[in-house]
ZAPADO-74941 format. One record per residue (C-alpha): x negated, y, z negated; residue in three letters. Coordinates in pm, whole numbers, padded with zeros to 5 digits, always signed. Last residue first. Layout:
BEGIN
XYZALA ...
END
This chain:
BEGIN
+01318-01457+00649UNK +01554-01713+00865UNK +01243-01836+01005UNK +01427-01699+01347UNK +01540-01405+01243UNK +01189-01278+01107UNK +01061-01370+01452UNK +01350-01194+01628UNK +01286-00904+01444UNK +00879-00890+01471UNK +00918-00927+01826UNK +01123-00673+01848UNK +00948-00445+01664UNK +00589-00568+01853UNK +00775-00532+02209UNK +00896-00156+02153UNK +00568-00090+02052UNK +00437-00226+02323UNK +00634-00006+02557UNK +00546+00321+02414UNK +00780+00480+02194UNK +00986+00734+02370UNK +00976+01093+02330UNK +01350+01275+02357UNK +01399+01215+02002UNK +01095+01413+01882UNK +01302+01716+01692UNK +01084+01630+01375UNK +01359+01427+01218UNK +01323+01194+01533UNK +00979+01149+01525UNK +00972+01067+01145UNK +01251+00754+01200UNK +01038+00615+01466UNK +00706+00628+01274UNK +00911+00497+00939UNK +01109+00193+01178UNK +00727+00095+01324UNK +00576+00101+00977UNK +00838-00117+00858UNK +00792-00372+01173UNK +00441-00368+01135UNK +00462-00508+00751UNK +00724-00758+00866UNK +00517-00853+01151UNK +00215-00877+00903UNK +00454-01055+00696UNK +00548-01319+00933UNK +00192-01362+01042UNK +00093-01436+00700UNK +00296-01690+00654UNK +00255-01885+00954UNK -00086-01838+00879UNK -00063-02050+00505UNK +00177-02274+00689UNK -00099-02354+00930UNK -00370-02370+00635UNK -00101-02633+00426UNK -00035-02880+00750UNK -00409-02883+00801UNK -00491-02986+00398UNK -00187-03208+00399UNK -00348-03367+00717UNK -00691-03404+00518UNK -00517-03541+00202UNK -00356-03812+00375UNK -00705-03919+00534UNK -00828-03955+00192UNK -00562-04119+00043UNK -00596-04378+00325UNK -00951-04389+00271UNK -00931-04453-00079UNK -00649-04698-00014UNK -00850-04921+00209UNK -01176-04870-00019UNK -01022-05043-00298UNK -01315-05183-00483UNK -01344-04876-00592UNK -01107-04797-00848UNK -00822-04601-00686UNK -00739-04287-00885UNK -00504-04276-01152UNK -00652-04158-01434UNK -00756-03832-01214UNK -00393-03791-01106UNK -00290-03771-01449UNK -00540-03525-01547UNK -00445-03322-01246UNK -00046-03315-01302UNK -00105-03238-01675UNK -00304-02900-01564UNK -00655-02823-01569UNK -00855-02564-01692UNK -00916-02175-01522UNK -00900-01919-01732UNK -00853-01567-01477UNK -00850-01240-01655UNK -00521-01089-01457UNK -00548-00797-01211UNK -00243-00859-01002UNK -00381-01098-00704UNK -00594-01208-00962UNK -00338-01380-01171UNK -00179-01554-00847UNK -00481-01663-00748UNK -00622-01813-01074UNK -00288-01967-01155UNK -00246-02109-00798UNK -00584-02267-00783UNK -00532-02386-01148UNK -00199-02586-01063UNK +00098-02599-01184UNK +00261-02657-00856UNK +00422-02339-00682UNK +00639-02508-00397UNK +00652-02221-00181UNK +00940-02001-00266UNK +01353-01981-00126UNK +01506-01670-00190UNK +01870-01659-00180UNK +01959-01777-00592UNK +01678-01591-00699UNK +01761-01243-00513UNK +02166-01281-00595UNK +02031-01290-00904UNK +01781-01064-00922UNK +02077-00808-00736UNK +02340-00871-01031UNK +02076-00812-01291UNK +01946-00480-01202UNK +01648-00509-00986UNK +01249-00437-01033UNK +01215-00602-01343UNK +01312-00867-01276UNK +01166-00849-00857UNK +00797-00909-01111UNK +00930-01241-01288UNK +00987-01377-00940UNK +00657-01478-00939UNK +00721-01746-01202UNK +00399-01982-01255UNK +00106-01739-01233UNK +00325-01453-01298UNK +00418-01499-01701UNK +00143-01322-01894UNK +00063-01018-01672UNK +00458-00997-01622UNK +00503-00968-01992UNK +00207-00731-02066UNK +00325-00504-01789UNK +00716-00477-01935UNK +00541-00439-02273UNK +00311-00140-02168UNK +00561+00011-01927UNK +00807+00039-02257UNK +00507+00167-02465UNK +00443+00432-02172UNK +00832+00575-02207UNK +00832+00572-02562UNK +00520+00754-02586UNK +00633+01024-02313UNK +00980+01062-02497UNK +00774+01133-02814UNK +00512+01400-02665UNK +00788+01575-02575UNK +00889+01642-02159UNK +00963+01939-02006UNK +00582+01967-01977UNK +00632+01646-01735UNK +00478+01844-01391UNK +00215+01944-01548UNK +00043+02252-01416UNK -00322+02281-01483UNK -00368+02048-01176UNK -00274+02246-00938UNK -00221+02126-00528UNK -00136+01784-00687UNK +00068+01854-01020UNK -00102+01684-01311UNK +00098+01393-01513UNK +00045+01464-01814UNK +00018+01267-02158UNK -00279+01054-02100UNK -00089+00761-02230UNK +00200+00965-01977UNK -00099+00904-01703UNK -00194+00595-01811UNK +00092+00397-01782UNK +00180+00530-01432UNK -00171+00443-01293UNK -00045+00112-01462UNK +00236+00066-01226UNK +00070+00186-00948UNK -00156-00117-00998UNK +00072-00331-01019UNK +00270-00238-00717UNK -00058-00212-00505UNK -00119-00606-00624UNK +00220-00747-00513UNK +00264-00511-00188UNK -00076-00732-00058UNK -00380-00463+00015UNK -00375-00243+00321UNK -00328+00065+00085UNK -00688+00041-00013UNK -00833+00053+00339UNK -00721+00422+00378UNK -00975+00548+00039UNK -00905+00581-00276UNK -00910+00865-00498UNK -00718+01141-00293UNK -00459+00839-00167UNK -00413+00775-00563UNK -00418+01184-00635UNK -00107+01201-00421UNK -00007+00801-00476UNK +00136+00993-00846UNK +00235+01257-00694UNK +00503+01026-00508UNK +00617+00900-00868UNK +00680+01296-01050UNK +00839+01365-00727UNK +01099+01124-00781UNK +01162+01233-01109UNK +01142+01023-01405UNK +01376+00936-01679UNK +01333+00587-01679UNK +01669+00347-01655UNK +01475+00063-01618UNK +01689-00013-01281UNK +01581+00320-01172UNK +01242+00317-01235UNK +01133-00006-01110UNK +01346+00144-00765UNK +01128+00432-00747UNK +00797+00200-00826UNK +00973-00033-00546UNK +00973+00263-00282UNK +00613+00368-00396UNK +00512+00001-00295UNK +00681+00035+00068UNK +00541+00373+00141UNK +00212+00323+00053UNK +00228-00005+00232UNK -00055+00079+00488UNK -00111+00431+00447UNK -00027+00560+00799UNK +00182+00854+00632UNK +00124+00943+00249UNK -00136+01302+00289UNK +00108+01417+00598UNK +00380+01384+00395UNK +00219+01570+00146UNK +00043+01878+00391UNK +00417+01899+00512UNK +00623+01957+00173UNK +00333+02213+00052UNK +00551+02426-00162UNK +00445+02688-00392UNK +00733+02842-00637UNK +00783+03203-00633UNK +00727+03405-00962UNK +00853+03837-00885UNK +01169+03767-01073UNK +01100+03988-01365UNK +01256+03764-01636UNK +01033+03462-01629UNK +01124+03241-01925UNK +01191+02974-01690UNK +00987+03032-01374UNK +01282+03106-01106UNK +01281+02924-00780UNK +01280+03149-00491UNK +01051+02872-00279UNK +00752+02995-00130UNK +00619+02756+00183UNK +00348+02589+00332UNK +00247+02570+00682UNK -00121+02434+00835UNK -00051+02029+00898UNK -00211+02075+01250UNK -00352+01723+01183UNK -00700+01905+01193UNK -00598+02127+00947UNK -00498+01843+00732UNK -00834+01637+00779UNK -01041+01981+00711UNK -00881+01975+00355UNK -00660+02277+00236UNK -00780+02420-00020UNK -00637+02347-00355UNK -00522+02625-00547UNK -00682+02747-00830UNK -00833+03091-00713UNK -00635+03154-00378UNK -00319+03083-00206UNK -00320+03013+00162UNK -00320+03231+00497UNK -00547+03047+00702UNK -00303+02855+00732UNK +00033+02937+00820UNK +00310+03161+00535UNK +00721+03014+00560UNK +00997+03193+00355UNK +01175+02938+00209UNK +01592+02894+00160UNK +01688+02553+00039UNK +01963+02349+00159UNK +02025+02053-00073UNK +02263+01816+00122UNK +02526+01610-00074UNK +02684+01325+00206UNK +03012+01182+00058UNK +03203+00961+00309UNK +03611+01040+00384UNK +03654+00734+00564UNK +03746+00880+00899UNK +03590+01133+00858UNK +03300+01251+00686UNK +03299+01488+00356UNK +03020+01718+00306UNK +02896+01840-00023UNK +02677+02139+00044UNK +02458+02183-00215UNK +02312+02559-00238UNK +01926+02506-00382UNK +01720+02800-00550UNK +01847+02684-00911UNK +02160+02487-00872UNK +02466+02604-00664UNK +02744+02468-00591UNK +02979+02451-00181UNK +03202+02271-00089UNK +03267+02127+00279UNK +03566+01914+00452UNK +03486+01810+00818UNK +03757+01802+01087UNK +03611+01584+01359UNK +03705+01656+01732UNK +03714+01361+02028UNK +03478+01436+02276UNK +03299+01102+02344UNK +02981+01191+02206UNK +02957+01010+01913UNK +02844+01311+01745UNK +03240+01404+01664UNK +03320+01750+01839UNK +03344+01983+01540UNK +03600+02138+01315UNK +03487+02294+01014UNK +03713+02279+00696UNK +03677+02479+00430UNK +03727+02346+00015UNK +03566+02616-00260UNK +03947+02652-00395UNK +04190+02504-00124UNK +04192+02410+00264UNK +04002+02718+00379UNK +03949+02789+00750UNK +03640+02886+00804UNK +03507+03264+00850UNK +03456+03264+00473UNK +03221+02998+00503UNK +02985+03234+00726UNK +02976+03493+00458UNK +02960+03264+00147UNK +02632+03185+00328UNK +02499+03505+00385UNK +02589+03630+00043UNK +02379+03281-00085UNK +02098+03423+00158UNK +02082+03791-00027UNK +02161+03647-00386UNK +01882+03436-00310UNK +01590+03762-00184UNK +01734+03922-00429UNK +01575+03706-00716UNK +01270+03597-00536UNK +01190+03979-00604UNK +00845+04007-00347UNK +00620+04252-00516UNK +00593+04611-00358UNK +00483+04760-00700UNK +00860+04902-00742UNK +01069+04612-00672UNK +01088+04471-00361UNK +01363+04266-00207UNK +01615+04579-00180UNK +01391+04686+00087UNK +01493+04330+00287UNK +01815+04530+00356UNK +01711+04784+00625UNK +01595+04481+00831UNK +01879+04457+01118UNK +02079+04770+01211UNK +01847+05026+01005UNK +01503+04909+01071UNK +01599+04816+01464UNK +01423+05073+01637UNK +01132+04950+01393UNK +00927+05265+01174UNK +01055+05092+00855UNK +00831+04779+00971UNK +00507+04938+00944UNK +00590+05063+00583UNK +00672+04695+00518UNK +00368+04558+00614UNK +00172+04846+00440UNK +00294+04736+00120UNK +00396+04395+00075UNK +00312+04226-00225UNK +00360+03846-00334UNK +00347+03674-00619UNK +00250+03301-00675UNK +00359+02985-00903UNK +00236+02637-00939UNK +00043+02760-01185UNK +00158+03056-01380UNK +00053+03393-01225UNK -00288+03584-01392UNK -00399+03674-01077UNK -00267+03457-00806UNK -00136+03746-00521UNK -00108+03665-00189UNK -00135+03958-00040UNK +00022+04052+00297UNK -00075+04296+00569UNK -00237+04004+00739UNK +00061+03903+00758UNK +00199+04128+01046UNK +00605+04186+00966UNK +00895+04035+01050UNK +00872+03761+00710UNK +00924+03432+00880UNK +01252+03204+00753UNK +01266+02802+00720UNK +01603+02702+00552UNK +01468+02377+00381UNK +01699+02066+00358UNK +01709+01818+00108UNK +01938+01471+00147UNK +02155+01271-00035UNK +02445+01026+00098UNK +02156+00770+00252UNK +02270+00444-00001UNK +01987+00368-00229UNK +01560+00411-00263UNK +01436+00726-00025UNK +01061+00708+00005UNK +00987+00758+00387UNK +00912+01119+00337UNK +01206+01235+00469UNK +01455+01057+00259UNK +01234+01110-00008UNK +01224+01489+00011UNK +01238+01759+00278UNK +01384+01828+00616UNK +01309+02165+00781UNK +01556+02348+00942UNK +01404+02651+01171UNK +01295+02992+01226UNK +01524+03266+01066UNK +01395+03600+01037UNK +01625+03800+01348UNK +01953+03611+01281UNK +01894+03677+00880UNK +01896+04022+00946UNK +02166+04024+01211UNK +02407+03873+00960UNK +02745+03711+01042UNK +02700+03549+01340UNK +02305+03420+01246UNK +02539+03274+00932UNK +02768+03095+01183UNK +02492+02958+01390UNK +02344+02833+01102UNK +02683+02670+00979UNK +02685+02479+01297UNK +02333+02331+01288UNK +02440+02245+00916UNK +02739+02031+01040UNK +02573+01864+01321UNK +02310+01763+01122UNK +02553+01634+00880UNK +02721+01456+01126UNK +02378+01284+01280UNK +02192+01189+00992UNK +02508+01040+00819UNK +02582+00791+01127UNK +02217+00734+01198UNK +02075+00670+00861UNK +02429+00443+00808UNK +02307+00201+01126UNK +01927+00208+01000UNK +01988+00064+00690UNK +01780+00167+00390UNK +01500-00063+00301UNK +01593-00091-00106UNK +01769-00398-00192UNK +01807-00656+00087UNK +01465-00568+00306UNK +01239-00413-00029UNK +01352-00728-00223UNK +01305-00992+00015UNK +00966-00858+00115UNK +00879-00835-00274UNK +00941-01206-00294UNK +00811-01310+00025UNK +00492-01129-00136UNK +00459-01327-00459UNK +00484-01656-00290UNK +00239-01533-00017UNK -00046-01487-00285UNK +00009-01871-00415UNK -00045-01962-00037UNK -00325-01770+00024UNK -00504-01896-00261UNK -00499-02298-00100UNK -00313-02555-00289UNK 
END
């Protein structure tokens, strides 16, 4: 049995849980995608209606989060959305201000910025109100600065027609493009800095929640000093040069001059053309979720943060079975370590809101469920998708999957064991001791050769299955990273570019083959 083969058991397993568990499906991405981006885009224009300061500072929508990282695990009903904005002033004229500020966190001043601005044609009709956002040492108040958007907001719902308490209904031509008119049914909560708009989507009344986030948007080399990371020179040369301050309050901060750092396109950048990044963090996600672990997402993805900081491109080209191991333990040992450290600051961490003990019980679970697979993968690879799904889907898995024939052998242990960081014993099995005591003596060279000659076109048959393998899940891998480079152009307003021609050919390629070999 050749090592390739034992590492390909363990990887059709993982590809048939990330394509019938976890990949999302591209039909529902583009159905939700495009009514509640019709929906927003129309509630923007509505709020630009109703306030001419917002109108004048308002730049863009920004998508953030899993779903627009790549890393979204489950049905495509939530989604974040930043509210870009531009301070009208020159900012130059404004300080960043880290001195004894929390990290994560950062103040703000305007002073001579603002002064500027007061001598505008327009200061009374359009930016009069943004003096109410200061308090009396020019600091930015993140807390006026929300009540100011969530007025804008209520403002432009108000001009809908309501159905009942905190229930309007916008009418819009449906994004098939045939012209027939949707009536959409949006609420409105509130949580922290986000509004949620829960959306309802005719004809069969689908849920979509969508965070929408106001930021006010600052360009490199404008960046926060002292412990801040810099930004590296492989970011600014990707043209990854905006961040964001988010008006999220800093508990126990009563003053409201905190703003919460955001660096939403410097970490997608930072997880992109990583190999199977994506795929491996996506099964970490889902790990968590069927464990029940309460973990953010974020908490996970900065986790390959200071992994892809560590390590370098090559790393992430490993085999799915290995990666997810080993993120798996990086996860161990962080809440072993206690913290895990937030990326662009590491004296912040993240799980302060955690106690020691729910950290403890947390890592002794990983240590047991690790343990356990360590211990039992060499014969039963499907003992890692067990812990990955809930019971229903591992056994739909293990009843559709079909292996290699795993023989007991030590080739296969060995393999297998490395392939996830097991101490490798190697000794030989029942089936190998009996085969030894029954070898043909030799005054039967006949049957020796036959054997012999056997065993050379098993050998052949196994190395072409062994490639045939491997090209499947290279396609599969290529495939993946074809759908995530798509899916990223189009959220970044790139649907009009077309991929080039042979990339077209390698996704369908990759389909058809997959298809095919029923995989």
């Amino acid at each position: 049995m050749s090592s390739k083969k034992s590492e390909a058991a363990l990887e059709t397993v993982l590809h048939a849980v990330q394509k019938n568990y976890i990949s999302l499906n591209d039909q529902d991405m583009k159905i939700y995608g495009d009514h509640f981006t019709k929906v927003l885009t129309q509630l923007i224009e509505l709020m630009k209606q109703e306030d001419a300061l917002f109108k004048a500072i308002y730049s863009r929508l920004c998508g953030a989060g899993s779903y627009y990282d790549g890393l979204k695990v489950g049905k495509p009903e939530e989604y974040d959305m930043d509210v870009v904005m531009r301070l009208p002033i020159n900012y130059n004229d404004i300080i960043i201000d880290n001195s004894g500020v929390p990290a994560a966190f950062t103040k703000v001043k305007i002073t001579k910025g603002m002064d500027q601005l007061r001598q505008h044609p327009e200061w009374t009709s359009k930016y009069r109100y943004m003096d109410s956002w200061r308090n009396k040492d020019d600091y930015l108040l993140e807390t006026e600065f929300r009540k100011w958007i969530e007025s804008v907001v209520n403002k432009a719902l108000n001009t809908l027609k309501q159905k009942k308490s905190n229930c309007y209904e916008l009418v819009l031509e449906n994004p098939d493009g045939l012209g027939e008119k949707t009536p959409y049914q949006i609420s409105l909560t509130k949580s922290g800095p986000a509004m949620t708009f829960n959306i309802i989507i005719p004809p069969d009344n689908a849920k979509v929640d969508v965070d929408f986030v106001p930021v006010i948007e600052f360009t490199h080399p404008k960046w926060p000093p002292h412990h801040v990371r810099s930004l590296s020179p492989n970011l600014i040369a990707a043209k990854r040069t905006s961040w964001f301050i988010v008006p999220k309050p800093k508990k126990g901060n009563t003053d409201g001059t905190l703003w919460r750092l955001a660096f939403h396109e410097q970490e997608r950048e930072m997880i992109n053309d990583k190999g199977v990044l994506k795929p491996v963090c996506r099964l970490l996600k889902k790990f968590r979720d069927t464990q029940g672990i309460n973990i953010a997402s974020y908490y996970l993805k900065t986790l390959f943060l200071w992994e892809v900081d560590i390590r370098g491109r090559e790393f992430w080209t490993q085999k799915q079975g290995f990666l997810f191991m080993h993120m798996l333990k990086v996860f161990r040992d962080k809440l072993q370590q206690k913290s895990i450290n937030y990326y662009w600051d590491k004296r912040y961490d993240l799980t302060e809101g955690y106690n020691d003990k729910n950290k403890k019980n947390i890592c002794d679970r990983l240590n047991k469920i690790i343990e356990k697979i360590e211990k039992e993968v060499e014969t039963n690879p499907m003992i890692v998708a067990k812990f990955i799904l809930p019971k229903k889907e591992f056994e739909s898995l293990e009843k559709n999957t079909i292996l290699p024939n795993l023989l007991e052998t030590a080739s296969v242990s060995s393999t297998i064991k490395q392939h996830c960081g097991v101490p490798v014993v190697v000794k030989e099995s029942s089936q190998q001791v009996q085969a030894k005591k029954s070898e043909p003596k030799s005054g039967s060279p006949d049957v020796a050769a036959k054997l012999n000659q056997m065993m050379t076109l098993l050998q052949t048959l196994n190395r072409k299955v062994d490639s045939l393998t491997d090209t499947v899940n290279q396609l599969r891998d290529d495939n993946a990273t074809l759908r995530d480079q798509l899916r990223l152009g189009k959220q970044q307003n790139c649907s009009n570019r077309q991929l080039p021609s042979e990339l077209d050919v390698m996704l369908l390629t990759a389909e058809n083959f997959a298809r095919d070999m029923h995989l």
